[in-house]
N, C-alpha and C positions, 0 to 999 in steps of 0.2 A: 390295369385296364385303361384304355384310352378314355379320356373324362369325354372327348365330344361323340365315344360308344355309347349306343342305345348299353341301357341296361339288358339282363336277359332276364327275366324273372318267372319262379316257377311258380303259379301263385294256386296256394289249395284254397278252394271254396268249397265246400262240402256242399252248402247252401249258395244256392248265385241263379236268379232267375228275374229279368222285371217284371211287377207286378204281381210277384208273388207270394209276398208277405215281409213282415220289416228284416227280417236276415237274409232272407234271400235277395231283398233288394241291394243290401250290404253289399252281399257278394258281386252282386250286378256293378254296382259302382265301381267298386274297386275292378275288378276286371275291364270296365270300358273304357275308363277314365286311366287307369295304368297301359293301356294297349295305345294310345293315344301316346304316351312317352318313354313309353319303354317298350322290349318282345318279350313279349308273354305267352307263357304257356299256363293256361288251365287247368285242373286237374278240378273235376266236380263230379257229382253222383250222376248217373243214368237217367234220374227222374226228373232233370233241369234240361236235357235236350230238348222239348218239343220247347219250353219258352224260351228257349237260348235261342234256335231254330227261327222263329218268329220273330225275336229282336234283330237280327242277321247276322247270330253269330257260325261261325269265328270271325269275329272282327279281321279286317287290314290289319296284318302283321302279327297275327296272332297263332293260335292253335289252342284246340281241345284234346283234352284227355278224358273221356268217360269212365267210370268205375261204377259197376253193376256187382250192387250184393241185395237185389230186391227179392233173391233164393232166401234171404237172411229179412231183411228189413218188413218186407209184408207180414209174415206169420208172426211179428214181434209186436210192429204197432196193432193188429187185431188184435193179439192177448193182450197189450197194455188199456185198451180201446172198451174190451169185455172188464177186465177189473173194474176198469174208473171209466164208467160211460158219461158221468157229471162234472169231472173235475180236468181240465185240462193240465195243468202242470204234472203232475206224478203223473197222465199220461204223456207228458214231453219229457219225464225222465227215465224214464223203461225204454221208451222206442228212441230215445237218443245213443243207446247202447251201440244201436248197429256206426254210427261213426267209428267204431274201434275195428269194425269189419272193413270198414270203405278205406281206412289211415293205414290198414293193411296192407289192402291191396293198391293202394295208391304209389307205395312205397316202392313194392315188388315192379309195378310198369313205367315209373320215374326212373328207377337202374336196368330197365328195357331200354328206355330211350338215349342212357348215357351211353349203354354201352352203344350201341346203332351211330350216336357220333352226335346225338344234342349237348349243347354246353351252356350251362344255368351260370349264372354269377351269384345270384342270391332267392332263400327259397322263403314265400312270405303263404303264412298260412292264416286268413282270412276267417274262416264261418268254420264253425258255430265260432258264436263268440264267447266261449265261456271257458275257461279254466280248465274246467274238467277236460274241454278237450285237448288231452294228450297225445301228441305226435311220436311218430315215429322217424318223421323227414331230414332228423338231421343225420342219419344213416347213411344221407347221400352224401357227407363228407362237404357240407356247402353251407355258407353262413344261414343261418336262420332264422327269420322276426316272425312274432306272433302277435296275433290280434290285432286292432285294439280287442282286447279281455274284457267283456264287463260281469263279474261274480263275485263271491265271497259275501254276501249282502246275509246278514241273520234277518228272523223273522221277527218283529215287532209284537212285543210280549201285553201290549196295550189292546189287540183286537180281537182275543181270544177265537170268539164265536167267527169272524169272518176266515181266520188264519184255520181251523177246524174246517171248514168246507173246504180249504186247498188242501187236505190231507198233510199237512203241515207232518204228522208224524213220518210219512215218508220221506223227508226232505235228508238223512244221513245215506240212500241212496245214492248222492254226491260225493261221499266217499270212494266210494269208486273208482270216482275220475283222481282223485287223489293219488289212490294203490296207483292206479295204471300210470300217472305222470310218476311214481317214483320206479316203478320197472323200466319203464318207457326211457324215463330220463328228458323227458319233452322240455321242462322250464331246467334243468342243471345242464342241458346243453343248447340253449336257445341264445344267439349272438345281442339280440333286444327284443323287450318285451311292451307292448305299448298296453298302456293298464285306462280305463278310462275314468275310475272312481277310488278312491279313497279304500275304501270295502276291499275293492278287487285288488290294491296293491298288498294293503296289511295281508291278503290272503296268500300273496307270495313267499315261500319259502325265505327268510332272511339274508340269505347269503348272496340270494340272486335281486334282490330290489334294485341294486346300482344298477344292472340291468332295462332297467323301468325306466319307462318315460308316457309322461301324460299323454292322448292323445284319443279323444269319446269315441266309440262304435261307429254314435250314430253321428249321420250328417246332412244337408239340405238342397237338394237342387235348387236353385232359386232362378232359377228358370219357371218350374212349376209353383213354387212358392213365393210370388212377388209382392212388394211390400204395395199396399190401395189405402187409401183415405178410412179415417176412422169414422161410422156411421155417426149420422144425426144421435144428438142423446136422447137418452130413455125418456119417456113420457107418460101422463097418464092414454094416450092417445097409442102410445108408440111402446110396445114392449120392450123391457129391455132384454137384451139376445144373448142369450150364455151355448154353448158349443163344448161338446165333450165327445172324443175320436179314441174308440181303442176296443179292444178285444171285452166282450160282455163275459167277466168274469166274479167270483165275488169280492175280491181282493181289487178290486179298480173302484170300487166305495161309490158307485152310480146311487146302491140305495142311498146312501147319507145325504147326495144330494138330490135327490128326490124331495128327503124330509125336510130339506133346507130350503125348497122353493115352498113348499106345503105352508111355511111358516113367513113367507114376506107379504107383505101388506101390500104392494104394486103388481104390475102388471108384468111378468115374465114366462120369455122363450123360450125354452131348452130343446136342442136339437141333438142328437144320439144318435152316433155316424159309431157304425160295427156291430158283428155278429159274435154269439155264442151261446153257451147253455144258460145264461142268467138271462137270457133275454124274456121269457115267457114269464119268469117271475117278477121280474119287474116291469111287466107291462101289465102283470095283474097289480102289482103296485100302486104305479101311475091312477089306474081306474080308481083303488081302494082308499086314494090320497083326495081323490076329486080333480087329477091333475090331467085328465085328458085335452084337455085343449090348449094345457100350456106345453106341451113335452110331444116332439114328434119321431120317432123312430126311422131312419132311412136302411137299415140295413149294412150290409159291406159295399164300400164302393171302391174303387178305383184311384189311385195315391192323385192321379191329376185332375180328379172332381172333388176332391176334400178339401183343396186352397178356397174355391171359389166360397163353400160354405162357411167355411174360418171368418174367411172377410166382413159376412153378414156379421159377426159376433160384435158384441163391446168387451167380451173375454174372455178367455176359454179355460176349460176348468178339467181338472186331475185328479181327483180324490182319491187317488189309487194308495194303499197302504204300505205296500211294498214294492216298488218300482226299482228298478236294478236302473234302466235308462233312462227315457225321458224324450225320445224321439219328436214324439207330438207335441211336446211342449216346443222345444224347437222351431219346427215347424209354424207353430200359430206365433211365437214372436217373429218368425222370416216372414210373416206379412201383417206384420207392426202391429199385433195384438197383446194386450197384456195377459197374463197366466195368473191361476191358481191354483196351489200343489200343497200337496202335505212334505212337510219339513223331515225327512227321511227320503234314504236311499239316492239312488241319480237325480231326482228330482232338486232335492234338498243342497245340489253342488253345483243346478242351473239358475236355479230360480235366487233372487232377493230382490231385496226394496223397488232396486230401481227398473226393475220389471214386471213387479207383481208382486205379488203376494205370498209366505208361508204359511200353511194351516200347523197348527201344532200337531204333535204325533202321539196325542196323550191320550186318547181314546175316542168313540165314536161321539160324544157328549159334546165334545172339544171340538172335534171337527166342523159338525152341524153347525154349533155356533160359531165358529172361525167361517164357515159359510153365507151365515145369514148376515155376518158384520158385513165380509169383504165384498159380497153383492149389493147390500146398501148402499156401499160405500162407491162403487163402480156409477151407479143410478145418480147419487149425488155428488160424485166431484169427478165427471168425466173426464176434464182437461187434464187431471193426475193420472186419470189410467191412459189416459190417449198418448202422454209423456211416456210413459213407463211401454207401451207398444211400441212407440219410436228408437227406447232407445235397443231394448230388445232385437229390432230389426239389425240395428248397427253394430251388435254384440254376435249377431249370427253370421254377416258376411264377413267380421272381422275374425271370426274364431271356428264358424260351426259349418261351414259351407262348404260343398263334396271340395270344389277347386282347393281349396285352404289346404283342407287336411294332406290330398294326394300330393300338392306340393311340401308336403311339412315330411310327407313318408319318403317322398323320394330326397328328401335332403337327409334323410335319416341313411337310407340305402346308400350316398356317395360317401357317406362318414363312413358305416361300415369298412367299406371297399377302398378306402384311400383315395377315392378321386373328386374331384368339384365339380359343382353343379353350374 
Protein backbone atom coordinates (compact mmCIF):
# COMPACT_ATOMS: atom_id res chain seq x y z
CA UNK A 1 0.00 0.00 0.00
CA UNK A 2 1.08 3.42 -0.75
CA UNK A 3 2.50 4.87 2.72
CA UNK A 4 1.30 8.69 1.68
CA UNK A 5 -2.62 6.34 1.34
CA UNK A 6 -5.10 7.25 3.91
CA UNK A 7 -5.44 3.98 5.75
CA UNK A 8 -8.91 2.28 5.22
CA UNK A 9 -10.03 1.17 8.50
CA UNK A 10 -13.15 -0.87 9.44
CA UNK A 11 -13.51 0.07 12.90
CA UNK A 12 -16.16 -1.99 15.27
CA UNK A 13 -17.61 0.07 18.07
CA UNK A 14 -20.24 -1.93 19.48
CA UNK A 15 -20.42 1.04 21.99
CA UNK A 16 -19.51 4.73 20.19
CA UNK A 17 -21.78 7.57 21.28
CA UNK A 18 -20.53 11.33 22.82
CA UNK A 19 -21.69 11.80 25.98
CA UNK A 20 -22.85 8.68 26.62
CA UNK A 21 -21.15 7.04 29.00
CA UNK A 22 -17.20 6.14 29.59
CA UNK A 23 -17.33 3.23 26.60
CA UNK A 24 -19.20 4.76 24.57
CA UNK A 25 -17.18 7.80 24.67
CA UNK A 26 -14.28 5.37 23.87
CA UNK A 27 -15.76 4.50 20.96
CA UNK A 28 -16.56 8.18 20.04
CA UNK A 29 -12.91 9.01 20.17
CA UNK A 30 -11.55 6.52 18.43
CA UNK A 31 -14.05 6.97 15.48
CA UNK A 32 -13.66 10.89 15.27
CA UNK A 33 -10.19 11.17 15.83
CA UNK A 34 -9.32 8.11 13.32
CA UNK A 35 -11.83 9.65 10.54
CA UNK A 36 -9.54 12.69 10.91
CA UNK A 37 -6.51 10.50 9.49
CA UNK A 38 -7.60 7.70 8.08
CA UNK A 39 -11.36 6.34 5.99
CA UNK A 40 -13.26 4.69 8.17
CA UNK A 41 -15.90 2.75 8.10
CA UNK A 42 -17.98 2.12 11.32
CA UNK A 43 -19.66 -0.60 12.24
CA UNK A 44 -21.80 0.14 15.73
CA UNK A 45 -25.33 -0.89 17.20
CA UNK A 46 -28.58 0.86 16.24
CA UNK A 47 -29.02 2.35 19.44
CA UNK A 48 -25.81 5.02 18.98
CA UNK A 49 -27.65 6.53 15.89
CA UNK A 50 -29.72 9.22 17.46
CA UNK A 51 -26.27 10.50 19.42
CA UNK A 52 -23.95 9.82 16.50
CA UNK A 53 -26.73 11.84 14.46
CA UNK A 54 -26.33 14.89 16.82
CA UNK A 55 -22.61 14.84 16.97
CA UNK A 56 -22.74 14.99 12.90
CA UNK A 57 -21.96 11.90 12.14
CA UNK A 58 -20.85 10.40 9.61
CA UNK A 59 -18.03 12.31 9.80
CA UNK A 60 -16.05 13.88 6.43
CA UNK A 61 -14.75 10.79 5.03
CA UNK A 62 -16.28 8.50 6.67
CA UNK A 63 -19.34 5.99 6.82
CA UNK A 64 -21.68 4.12 9.01
CA UNK A 65 -22.63 0.72 9.37
CA UNK A 66 -25.71 0.07 11.73
CA UNK A 67 -26.48 -3.38 13.15
CA UNK A 68 -30.00 -3.80 14.83
CA UNK A 69 -30.32 -6.84 17.14
CA UNK A 70 -32.65 -4.73 19.70
CA UNK A 71 -35.41 -7.95 18.52
CA UNK A 72 -32.48 -9.72 20.75
CA UNK A 73 -30.91 -6.87 23.11
CA UNK A 74 -34.27 -5.36 24.75
CA UNK A 75 -35.93 -8.65 26.11
CA UNK A 76 -32.40 -9.52 27.54
CA UNK A 77 -31.45 -6.42 29.50
CA UNK A 78 -35.21 -6.31 31.12
CA UNK A 79 -34.64 -10.02 32.26
CA UNK A 80 -31.07 -9.08 33.36
CA UNK A 81 -32.72 -5.70 34.92
CA UNK A 82 -35.69 -7.95 36.78
CA UNK A 83 -33.07 -10.46 38.32
CA UNK A 84 -30.57 -7.78 39.65
CA UNK A 85 -32.74 -4.61 40.02
CA UNK A 86 -29.65 -3.32 42.82
CA UNK A 87 -26.60 -4.47 41.36
CA UNK A 88 -25.37 -3.20 38.33
CA UNK A 89 -22.46 -5.21 37.09
CA UNK A 90 -24.05 -8.97 36.80
CA UNK A 91 -26.72 -6.73 35.21
CA UNK A 92 -23.86 -5.62 32.64
CA UNK A 93 -22.98 -9.22 32.28
CA UNK A 94 -26.18 -10.99 31.14
CA UNK A 95 -27.25 -7.96 28.75
CA UNK A 96 -23.56 -7.81 27.34
CA UNK A 97 -24.51 -11.17 25.84
CA UNK A 98 -26.43 -9.68 22.95
CA UNK A 99 -22.59 -8.35 21.52
CA UNK A 100 -22.20 -11.91 20.27
CA UNK A 101 -25.60 -11.22 18.35
CA UNK A 102 -24.44 -7.68 17.03
CA UNK A 103 -20.38 -9.44 16.10
CA UNK A 104 -22.67 -11.72 14.14
CA UNK A 105 -24.35 -9.70 12.24
CA UNK A 106 -21.65 -7.34 11.91
CA UNK A 107 -19.71 -9.86 10.25
CA UNK A 108 -22.40 -11.09 7.67
CA UNK A 109 -22.83 -7.04 6.30
CA UNK A 110 -18.78 -6.21 6.43
CA UNK A 111 -18.73 -9.34 3.53
CA UNK A 112 -22.00 -7.28 2.02
CA UNK A 113 -19.88 -4.45 1.59
CA UNK A 114 -16.65 -6.35 0.18
CA UNK A 115 -18.23 -8.03 -1.85
CA UNK A 116 -20.31 -4.64 -3.46
CA UNK A 117 -16.54 -3.47 -3.93
CA UNK A 118 -15.37 -1.62 -0.38
CA UNK A 119 -11.62 -2.37 0.45
CA UNK A 120 -10.46 -2.38 4.26
CA UNK A 121 -6.74 -2.53 4.83
CA UNK A 122 -7.13 -3.16 8.37
CA UNK A 123 -10.08 -4.15 10.90
CA UNK A 124 -9.77 -2.56 14.51
CA UNK A 125 -12.38 -3.51 16.84
CA UNK A 126 -12.77 -0.91 19.51
CA UNK A 127 -15.89 -1.30 22.47
CA UNK A 128 -16.69 -3.19 24.48
CA UNK A 129 -13.50 -3.22 25.77
CA UNK A 130 -13.15 -6.39 27.47
CA UNK A 131 -11.78 -9.66 26.73
CA UNK A 132 -14.68 -11.46 26.62
CA UNK A 133 -15.48 -9.83 23.65
CA UNK A 134 -14.83 -12.15 21.10
CA UNK A 135 -14.88 -11.39 17.45
CA UNK A 136 -15.63 -12.95 14.64
CA UNK A 137 -13.95 -10.08 12.07
CA UNK A 138 -11.15 -11.76 11.16
CA UNK A 139 -13.34 -13.91 8.74
CA UNK A 140 -13.01 -11.19 6.63
CA UNK A 141 -9.67 -12.44 5.70
CA UNK A 142 -7.93 -8.86 6.89
CA UNK A 143 -5.37 -7.94 9.64
CA UNK A 144 -7.11 -7.44 12.85
CA UNK A 145 -6.27 -5.33 16.24
CA UNK A 146 -8.12 -5.40 19.25
CA UNK A 147 -8.79 -3.18 21.99
CA UNK A 148 -7.06 -1.61 24.04
CA UNK A 149 -8.62 -4.73 26.45
CA UNK A 150 -9.13 -3.74 29.83
CA UNK A 151 -10.02 -7.44 31.91
CA UNK A 152 -8.89 -10.28 33.62
CA UNK A 153 -8.94 -8.28 37.06
CA UNK A 154 -9.81 -11.02 40.10
CA UNK A 155 -11.96 -9.85 42.76
CA UNK A 156 -10.12 -8.64 46.00
CA UNK A 157 -10.68 -11.20 48.70
CA UNK A 158 -10.06 -8.34 51.51
CA UNK A 159 -13.82 -6.69 51.13
CA UNK A 160 -15.94 -9.56 51.45
CA UNK A 161 -19.16 -7.68 52.43
CA UNK A 162 -18.71 -4.93 49.73
CA UNK A 163 -17.68 -7.65 46.75
CA UNK A 164 -21.25 -9.57 48.19
CA UNK A 165 -23.47 -6.79 47.06
CA UNK A 166 -21.77 -7.07 43.41
CA UNK A 167 -22.96 -10.54 43.38
CA UNK A 168 -19.48 -11.38 42.98
CA UNK A 169 -20.70 -15.24 42.83
CA UNK A 170 -21.88 -14.47 39.34
CA UNK A 171 -18.75 -13.23 38.18
CA UNK A 172 -17.54 -16.99 36.19
CA UNK A 173 -20.43 -15.87 33.78
CA UNK A 174 -17.09 -14.38 32.03
CA UNK A 175 -16.46 -17.54 31.02
CA UNK A 176 -18.36 -17.39 28.38
CA UNK A 177 -16.64 -14.93 26.74
CA UNK A 178 -13.82 -17.38 27.13
CA UNK A 179 -15.76 -20.55 25.41
CA UNK A 180 -16.77 -17.97 22.61
CA UNK A 181 -13.05 -16.53 22.04
CA UNK A 182 -11.95 -20.12 21.71
CA UNK A 183 -14.71 -21.21 19.09
CA UNK A 184 -14.63 -17.84 17.67
CA UNK A 185 -10.86 -17.88 17.56
CA UNK A 186 -11.04 -13.88 18.15
CA UNK A 187 -7.43 -13.58 20.24
CA UNK A 188 -5.64 -16.94 18.04
CA UNK A 189 -6.18 -15.01 15.05
CA UNK A 190 -6.04 -11.18 16.05
CA UNK A 191 -2.74 -9.58 14.03
CA UNK A 192 -2.22 -7.11 17.76
CA UNK A 193 -3.69 -6.94 20.64
CA UNK A 194 -3.42 -3.72 22.82
CA UNK A 195 -3.78 -4.87 26.47
CA UNK A 196 -4.17 -1.89 28.89
CA UNK A 197 -3.20 -3.48 32.52
CA UNK A 198 -1.12 -6.02 33.64
CA UNK A 199 -4.48 -8.30 34.65
CA UNK A 200 -5.80 -8.10 31.26
CA UNK A 201 -2.54 -9.29 29.59
CA UNK A 202 -1.64 -12.34 32.06
CA UNK A 203 -5.47 -13.00 31.02
CA UNK A 204 -4.22 -13.71 27.35
CA UNK A 205 -3.82 -17.02 26.30
CA UNK A 206 0.10 -17.46 26.37
CA UNK A 207 0.92 -18.17 23.03
CA UNK A 208 -0.66 -14.96 21.81
CA UNK A 209 1.07 -12.27 24.43
CA UNK A 210 3.92 -11.25 21.84
CA UNK A 211 0.89 -10.19 20.24
CA UNK A 212 0.42 -7.55 22.99
CA UNK A 213 1.25 -4.34 23.22
CA UNK A 214 0.60 -1.70 26.13
CA UNK A 215 -1.79 0.87 25.28
CA UNK A 216 -4.93 2.11 28.33
CA UNK A 217 -8.68 2.13 27.19
CA UNK A 218 -9.13 5.09 28.47
CA UNK A 219 -7.89 8.66 27.43
CA UNK A 220 -8.35 12.56 27.94
CA UNK A 221 -9.43 15.30 25.92
CA UNK A 222 -7.57 18.13 27.11
CA UNK A 223 -9.38 20.38 25.50
CA UNK A 224 -12.23 19.62 28.11
CA UNK A 225 -9.79 18.81 30.66
CA UNK A 226 -7.25 21.84 31.03
CA UNK A 227 -4.63 22.01 33.45
CA UNK A 228 -5.82 25.76 36.24
CA UNK A 229 -4.05 26.92 39.27
CA UNK A 230 -4.13 24.83 42.29
CA UNK A 231 -6.83 26.48 44.87
CA UNK A 232 -5.72 28.65 47.96
CA UNK A 233 -4.97 25.99 50.75
CA UNK A 234 -7.26 24.64 53.26
CA UNK A 235 -8.07 26.65 56.20
CA UNK A 236 -9.97 26.80 59.24
CA UNK A 237 -11.94 29.43 57.34
CA UNK A 238 -11.68 27.75 53.98
CA UNK A 239 -12.61 23.93 53.63
CA UNK A 240 -10.62 21.72 52.28
CA UNK A 241 -12.32 20.37 48.82
CA UNK A 242 -12.13 16.61 48.13
CA UNK A 243 -14.12 15.59 44.69
CA UNK A 244 -15.03 12.02 43.88
CA UNK A 245 -16.73 11.35 40.01
CA UNK A 246 -18.05 7.74 39.15
CA UNK A 247 -20.94 5.55 38.98
CA UNK A 248 -22.65 5.22 42.82
CA UNK A 249 -21.95 1.84 43.17
CA UNK A 250 -20.88 -0.28 46.17
CA UNK A 251 -17.65 -1.49 45.16
CA UNK A 252 -16.45 2.43 44.35
CA UNK A 253 -15.94 2.60 48.47
CA UNK A 254 -17.91 6.22 48.71
CA UNK A 255 -19.05 4.69 52.11
CA UNK A 256 -15.51 4.41 53.45
CA UNK A 257 -14.89 7.71 52.63
CA UNK A 258 -17.76 8.93 54.03
CA UNK A 259 -16.48 7.42 57.43
CA UNK A 260 -13.13 8.94 56.78
CA UNK A 261 -14.35 12.69 56.59
CA UNK A 262 -16.75 11.73 59.88
CA UNK A 263 -13.39 11.26 61.58
CA UNK A 264 -11.19 14.60 60.59
CA UNK A 265 -10.90 17.32 63.04
CA UNK A 266 -11.10 20.24 60.13
CA UNK A 267 -13.26 21.54 58.16
CA UNK A 268 -14.04 19.61 54.76
CA UNK A 269 -15.84 19.49 51.31
CA UNK A 270 -16.88 16.58 49.56
CA UNK A 271 -18.53 16.97 46.32
CA UNK A 272 -20.21 13.49 44.53
CA UNK A 273 -20.55 13.91 40.90
CA UNK A 274 -22.77 10.44 39.58
CA UNK A 275 -25.68 8.39 39.65
CA UNK A 276 -26.84 4.89 40.81
CA UNK A 277 -28.45 2.60 43.11
CA UNK A 278 -26.14 3.36 46.13
CA UNK A 279 -26.97 6.66 46.04
CA UNK A 280 -30.05 6.85 48.42
CA UNK A 281 -28.07 4.85 50.97
CA UNK A 282 -25.51 6.85 51.17
CA UNK A 283 -27.32 9.80 51.40
CA UNK A 284 -28.96 8.24 54.33
CA UNK A 285 -25.52 7.90 55.46
CA UNK A 286 -24.23 11.24 55.09
CA UNK A 287 -27.50 12.45 57.33
CA UNK A 288 -26.68 9.40 59.94
CA UNK A 289 -22.75 10.61 59.97
CA UNK A 290 -23.83 14.41 60.85
CA UNK A 291 -22.16 14.91 57.43
CA UNK A 292 -24.79 16.94 55.66
CA UNK A 293 -23.24 20.11 55.10
CA UNK A 294 -19.98 18.86 54.52
CA UNK A 295 -20.87 16.37 51.42
CA UNK A 296 -22.98 17.74 48.49
CA UNK A 297 -24.55 15.31 45.98
CA UNK A 298 -24.82 16.81 42.21
CA UNK A 299 -26.04 13.92 40.45
CA UNK A 300 -24.86 12.78 36.62
CA UNK A 301 -23.53 15.47 34.79
CA UNK A 302 -22.12 16.04 31.49
CA UNK A 303 -18.14 14.81 30.77
CA UNK A 304 -17.59 18.84 29.83
CA UNK A 305 -19.04 20.04 33.37
CA UNK A 306 -17.09 17.61 35.64
CA UNK A 307 -13.53 19.56 34.65
CA UNK A 308 -14.75 22.63 36.01
CA UNK A 309 -15.74 20.83 39.49
CA UNK A 310 -12.38 18.89 39.55
CA UNK A 311 -10.55 22.17 39.58
CA UNK A 312 -12.41 23.47 42.83
CA UNK A 313 -10.65 20.28 44.49
CA UNK A 314 -7.13 20.12 46.34
CA UNK A 315 -7.69 16.32 45.42
CA UNK A 316 -9.61 13.88 44.19
CA UNK A 317 -10.41 10.70 45.46
CA UNK A 318 -11.14 6.93 44.34
CA UNK A 319 -11.74 4.51 46.82
CA UNK A 320 -13.16 2.21 44.56
CA UNK A 321 -12.12 -1.61 45.46
CA UNK A 322 -12.00 -3.03 42.20
CA UNK A 323 -11.23 -0.74 39.43
CA UNK A 324 -10.40 -2.44 36.12
CA UNK A 325 -9.62 1.46 34.72
CA UNK A 326 -9.10 4.57 36.13
CA UNK A 327 -10.53 6.94 33.71
CA UNK A 328 -11.31 9.72 36.29
CA UNK A 329 -8.25 9.48 37.81
CA UNK A 330 -6.77 10.61 34.73
CA UNK A 331 -8.83 13.09 34.07
CA UNK A 332 -8.39 14.97 37.61
CA UNK A 333 -4.41 14.70 37.16
CA UNK A 334 -5.21 16.47 33.17
CA UNK A 335 -6.14 19.47 35.29
CA UNK A 336 -3.19 19.27 37.65
CA UNK A 337 -4.95 17.55 40.67
CA UNK A 338 -3.41 15.14 42.73
CA UNK A 339 -5.31 11.60 43.29
CA UNK A 340 -6.18 9.13 45.86
CA UNK A 341 -6.90 5.39 44.87
CA UNK A 342 -6.62 2.13 46.49
CA UNK A 343 -3.46 0.28 45.43
CA UNK A 344 -5.20 -2.49 43.08
CA UNK A 345 -6.51 -3.03 39.71
CA UNK A 346 -6.01 0.11 36.86
CA UNK A 347 -5.72 2.27 39.53
CA UNK A 348 -2.75 0.72 41.28
CA UNK A 349 -0.65 0.96 37.57
CA UNK A 350 -1.71 4.90 37.24
CA UNK A 351 -1.30 6.31 40.44
CA UNK A 352 2.23 6.54 42.72
CA UNK A 353 4.27 8.93 44.86
CA UNK A 354 4.68 11.42 42.49
CA UNK A 355 0.96 12.01 41.92
CA UNK A 356 -0.66 10.92 44.84
CA UNK A 357 -1.24 8.67 46.72
CA UNK A 358 -1.96 4.51 47.29
CA UNK A 359 -4.49 3.31 49.75
CA UNK A 360 -3.63 -0.10 50.62
CA UNK A 361 -5.94 -2.88 49.45
CA UNK A 362 -6.04 -4.68 52.89
CA UNK A 363 -9.44 -4.13 53.92
CA UNK A 364 -12.09 -1.49 54.74
CA UNK A 365 -10.13 -0.68 58.26
CA UNK A 366 -7.03 0.15 56.13
CA UNK A 367 -8.51 2.00 53.75
CA UNK A 368 -10.36 4.60 56.15
CA UNK A 369 -7.34 5.21 57.76
CA UNK A 370 -5.10 5.35 54.63
CA UNK A 371 -7.99 8.23 54.20
CA UNK A 372 -7.83 10.16 57.07
CA UNK A 373 -3.70 10.16 57.05
CA UNK A 374 -3.68 11.13 53.06
CA UNK A 375 -6.34 14.00 53.77
CA UNK A 376 -4.40 15.41 56.62
CA UNK A 377 -1.74 15.31 54.98
CA UNK A 378 -3.15 17.26 51.57
CA UNK A 379 -4.57 20.01 54.43
CA UNK A 380 -1.11 20.28 55.64
CA UNK A 381 1.61 20.21 53.27
CA UNK A 382 -0.24 21.55 50.09
CA UNK A 383 2.78 22.56 48.13
CA UNK A 384 3.52 18.38 47.94
CA UNK A 385 0.19 17.81 46.70
CA UNK A 386 0.10 20.77 44.38
CA UNK A 387 3.61 19.20 42.99
CA UNK A 388 2.23 15.94 42.67
CA UNK A 389 -0.87 17.63 40.44
CA UNK A 390 1.62 19.30 38.26
CA UNK A 391 3.39 16.65 37.52
CA UNK A 392 0.32 14.35 36.95
CA UNK A 393 -0.81 17.06 34.41
CA UNK A 394 2.67 16.35 32.37
CA UNK A 395 2.29 12.50 32.71
CA UNK A 396 -1.31 12.80 30.93
CA UNK A 397 -0.29 14.85 27.96
CA UNK A 398 2.83 12.96 27.73
CA UNK A 399 1.18 9.42 27.75
CA UNK A 400 -2.75 9.67 28.44
CA UNK A 401 -4.11 12.14 25.89
CA UNK A 402 -6.75 10.92 23.12
CA UNK A 403 -3.89 12.73 20.39
CA UNK A 404 -1.15 10.43 22.06
CA UNK A 405 -2.63 7.39 21.86
CA UNK A 406 -4.43 7.67 18.27
CA UNK A 407 -1.02 8.59 16.94
CA UNK A 408 0.64 5.55 18.88
CA UNK A 409 -2.44 3.21 17.06
CA UNK A 410 -1.90 4.33 13.85
CA UNK A 411 1.90 3.85 14.01
CA UNK A 412 0.97 0.40 15.20
CA UNK A 413 -1.54 0.08 11.84
CA UNK A 414 1.75 1.08 9.39
CA UNK A 415 3.88 -1.67 11.19
CA UNK A 416 1.23 -4.04 10.63
CA UNK A 417 0.76 -3.12 6.85
CA UNK A 418 4.52 -2.52 5.89
CA UNK A 419 4.28 1.04 5.19
CA UNK A 420 5.60 4.53 7.27
CA UNK A 421 4.10 6.85 8.87
Amino acid sequence: MDAAKKIRVLLSAYQCGEGMGSVSQIGWEWYSRLSAACTVTLLTHIRNRPALSQAGAPLEGSDIIYIDTEWFAGPLYRFAAWCFPHSEHPKFLIASLDFFVYDWLAVRQSRRRIRSGAVFDIVHAVTPVSPLAATGLHRLGLPVVLGPWNGGLASPSTFPDIMKAESKWLYPIRNIGRLFDGLVGSTRHAALIFTATQATLAAIPAPYRSRCRHLLENGVNLDWFAATPYPPAATDDKPLQVVFVGRLLPFKGVGMLLAALKALTFPVQLTIVGEGPERVHLERLTSELGLDGNVRFTGNLPLKDIAPIMCQAHVFCLPSVRESGGAVLLEAMAVARPVIAVDFGGPAEIVDAAVGVKLPATGKADVINGLIAALTDVREQPQRWQARGEEGRRRVESHYSWAAKITAAIGHYHTLLGTHS
